[in-house]
PADREN-664111 format. One record per residue (C-alpha): residue number from 1; residue in one letter; x, y, z. Coordinates in Angstrom, 2 decimals. Layout:
REM residues N
pos; code; u; v; w
NUM; A; X; Y; Z
...
***
This chain:
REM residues 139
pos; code; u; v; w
1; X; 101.74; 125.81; 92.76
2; X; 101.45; 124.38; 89.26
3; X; 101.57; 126.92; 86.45
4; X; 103.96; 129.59; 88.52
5; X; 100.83; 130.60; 90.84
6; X; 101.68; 131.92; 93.94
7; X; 99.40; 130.94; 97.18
8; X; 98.25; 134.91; 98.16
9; X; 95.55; 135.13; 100.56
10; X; 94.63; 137.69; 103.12
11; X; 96.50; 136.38; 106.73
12; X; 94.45; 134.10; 108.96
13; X; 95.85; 134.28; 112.31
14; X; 95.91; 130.52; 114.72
15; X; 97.63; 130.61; 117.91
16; X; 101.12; 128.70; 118.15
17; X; 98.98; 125.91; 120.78
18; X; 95.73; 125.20; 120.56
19; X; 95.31; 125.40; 124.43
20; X; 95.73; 129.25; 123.79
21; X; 92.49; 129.76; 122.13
22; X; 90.54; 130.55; 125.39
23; X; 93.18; 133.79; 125.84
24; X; 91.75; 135.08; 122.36
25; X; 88.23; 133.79; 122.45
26; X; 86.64; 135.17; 125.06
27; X; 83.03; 133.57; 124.02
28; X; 82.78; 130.91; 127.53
29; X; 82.57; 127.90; 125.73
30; X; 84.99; 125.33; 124.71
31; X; 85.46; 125.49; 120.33
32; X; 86.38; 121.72; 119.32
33; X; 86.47; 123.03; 115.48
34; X; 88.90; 125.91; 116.25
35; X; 91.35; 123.67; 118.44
36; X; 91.52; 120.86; 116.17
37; X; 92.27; 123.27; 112.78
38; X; 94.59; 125.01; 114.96
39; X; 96.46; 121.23; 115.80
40; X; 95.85; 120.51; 112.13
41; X; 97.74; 124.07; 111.11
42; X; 100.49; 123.05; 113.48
43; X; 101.01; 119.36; 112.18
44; X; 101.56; 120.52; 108.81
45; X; 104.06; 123.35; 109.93
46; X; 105.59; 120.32; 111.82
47; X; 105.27; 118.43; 108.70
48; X; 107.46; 121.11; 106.63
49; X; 104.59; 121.84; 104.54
50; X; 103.93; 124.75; 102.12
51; X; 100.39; 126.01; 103.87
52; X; 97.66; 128.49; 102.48
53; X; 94.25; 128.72; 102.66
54; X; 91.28; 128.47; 99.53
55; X; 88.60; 130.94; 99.07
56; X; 86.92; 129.83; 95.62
57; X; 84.93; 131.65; 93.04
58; X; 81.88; 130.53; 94.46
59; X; 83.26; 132.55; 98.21
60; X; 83.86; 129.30; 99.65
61; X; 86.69; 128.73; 102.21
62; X; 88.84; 125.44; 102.57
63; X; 91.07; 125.70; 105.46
64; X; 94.36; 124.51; 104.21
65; X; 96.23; 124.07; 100.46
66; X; 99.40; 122.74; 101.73
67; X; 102.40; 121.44; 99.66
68; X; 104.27; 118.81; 101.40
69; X; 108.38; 117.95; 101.23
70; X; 107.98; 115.70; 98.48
71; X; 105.83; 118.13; 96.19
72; X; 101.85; 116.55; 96.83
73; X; 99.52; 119.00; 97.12
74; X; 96.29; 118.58; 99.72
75; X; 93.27; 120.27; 99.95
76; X; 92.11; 119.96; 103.94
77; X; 88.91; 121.18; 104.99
78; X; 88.34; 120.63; 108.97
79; X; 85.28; 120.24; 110.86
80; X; 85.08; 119.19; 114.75
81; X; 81.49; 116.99; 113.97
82; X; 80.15; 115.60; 110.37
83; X; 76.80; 114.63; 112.05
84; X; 75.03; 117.45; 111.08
85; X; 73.79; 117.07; 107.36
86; X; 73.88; 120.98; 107.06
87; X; 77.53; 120.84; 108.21
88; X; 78.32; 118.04; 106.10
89; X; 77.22; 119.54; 102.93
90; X; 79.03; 123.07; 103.15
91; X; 82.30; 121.97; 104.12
92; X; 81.99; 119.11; 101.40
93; X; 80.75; 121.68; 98.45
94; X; 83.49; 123.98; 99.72
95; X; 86.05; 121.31; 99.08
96; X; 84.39; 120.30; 95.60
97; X; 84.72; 123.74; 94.73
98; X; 88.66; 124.03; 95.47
99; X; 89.07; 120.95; 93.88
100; X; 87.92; 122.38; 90.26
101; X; 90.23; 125.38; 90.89
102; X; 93.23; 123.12; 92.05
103; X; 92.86; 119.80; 90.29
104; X; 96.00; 118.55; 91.31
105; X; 95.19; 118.83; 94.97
106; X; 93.92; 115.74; 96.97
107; X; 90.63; 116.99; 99.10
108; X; 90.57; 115.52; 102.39
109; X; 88.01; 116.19; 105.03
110; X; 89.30; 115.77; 108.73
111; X; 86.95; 115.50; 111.69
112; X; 87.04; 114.43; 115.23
113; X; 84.20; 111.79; 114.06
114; X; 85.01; 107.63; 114.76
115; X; 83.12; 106.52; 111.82
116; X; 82.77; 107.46; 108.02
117; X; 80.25; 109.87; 107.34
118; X; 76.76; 109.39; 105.85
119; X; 75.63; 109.27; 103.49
120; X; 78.77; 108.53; 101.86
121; X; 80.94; 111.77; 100.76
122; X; 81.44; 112.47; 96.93
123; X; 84.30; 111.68; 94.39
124; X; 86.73; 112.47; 94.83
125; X; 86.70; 113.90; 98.55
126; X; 88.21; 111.67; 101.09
127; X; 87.81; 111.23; 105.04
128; X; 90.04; 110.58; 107.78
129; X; 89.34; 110.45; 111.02
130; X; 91.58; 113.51; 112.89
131; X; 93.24; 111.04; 115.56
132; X; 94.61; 108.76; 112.40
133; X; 95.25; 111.67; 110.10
134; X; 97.49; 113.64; 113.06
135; X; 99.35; 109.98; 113.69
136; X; 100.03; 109.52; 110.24
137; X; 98.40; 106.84; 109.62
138; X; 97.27; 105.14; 106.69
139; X; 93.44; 104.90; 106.05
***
């Protein structure tokens, strides 16, 4: 981290495959937002990132700070469905509230959605859909 900060959070635990969540969650019913942060975890392990998790001053909680090979630092909050304007604004104002503690982090919000969501998000939070961000692939 810039400034000789160390990433020091308590441990969040995510199983090694997403298709293992049912063995641990034992609620009936299928949870899109667990299995796709749990394939986003994995994807930057894959990636050889540097990954932690944000809880900011406010109590806010972004999912992933992660430091990639070449040094870039990303700020990924994931949600399984933006369509819900409740939804929407907490993981948004979570990420806007990372992003004053780590400046030099690039917020990106990753959901399952096709389209952009609306209205459109604040500067200087970005969206990808999941499918493009887990191909690599340019937005």
């Amino acid at each position: 981290m810039p400034g000789g900060q160390r990433m020091v959070n308590p441990r969040k635990v995510y199983p090694v495959d997403p298709g293992l969540i049912p063995v641990f969650d034992r609620v009936g019913r299928p949870n899109l937002g667990a299995a796709l942060e749990t394939a986003v975890l994995v994807e930057l392990e894959r990636r050889g990132c540097e990954v932690a998790y944000v809880r900011t001053r406010e109590g806010y909680e972004v999912d992933f700070l992660a430091r990639d090979p070449a040094g870039e630092w990303s700020l990924l909050q994931v949600c399984a469905d933006l369509a819900d304007a409740a939804t929407r604004e907490r993981e948004v104002r979570a990420l806007l509230s990372a992003t004053a503690d780590h400046p030099y982090a690039t917020p990106l919000l990753i959901s399952l959605d096709a389209v952009p969501p609306q209205p459109e998000l604040p500067s200087p939070v970005r969206w990808q859909p999941a499918a493009f961000w887990l191909l690599g692939c340019a937005e």
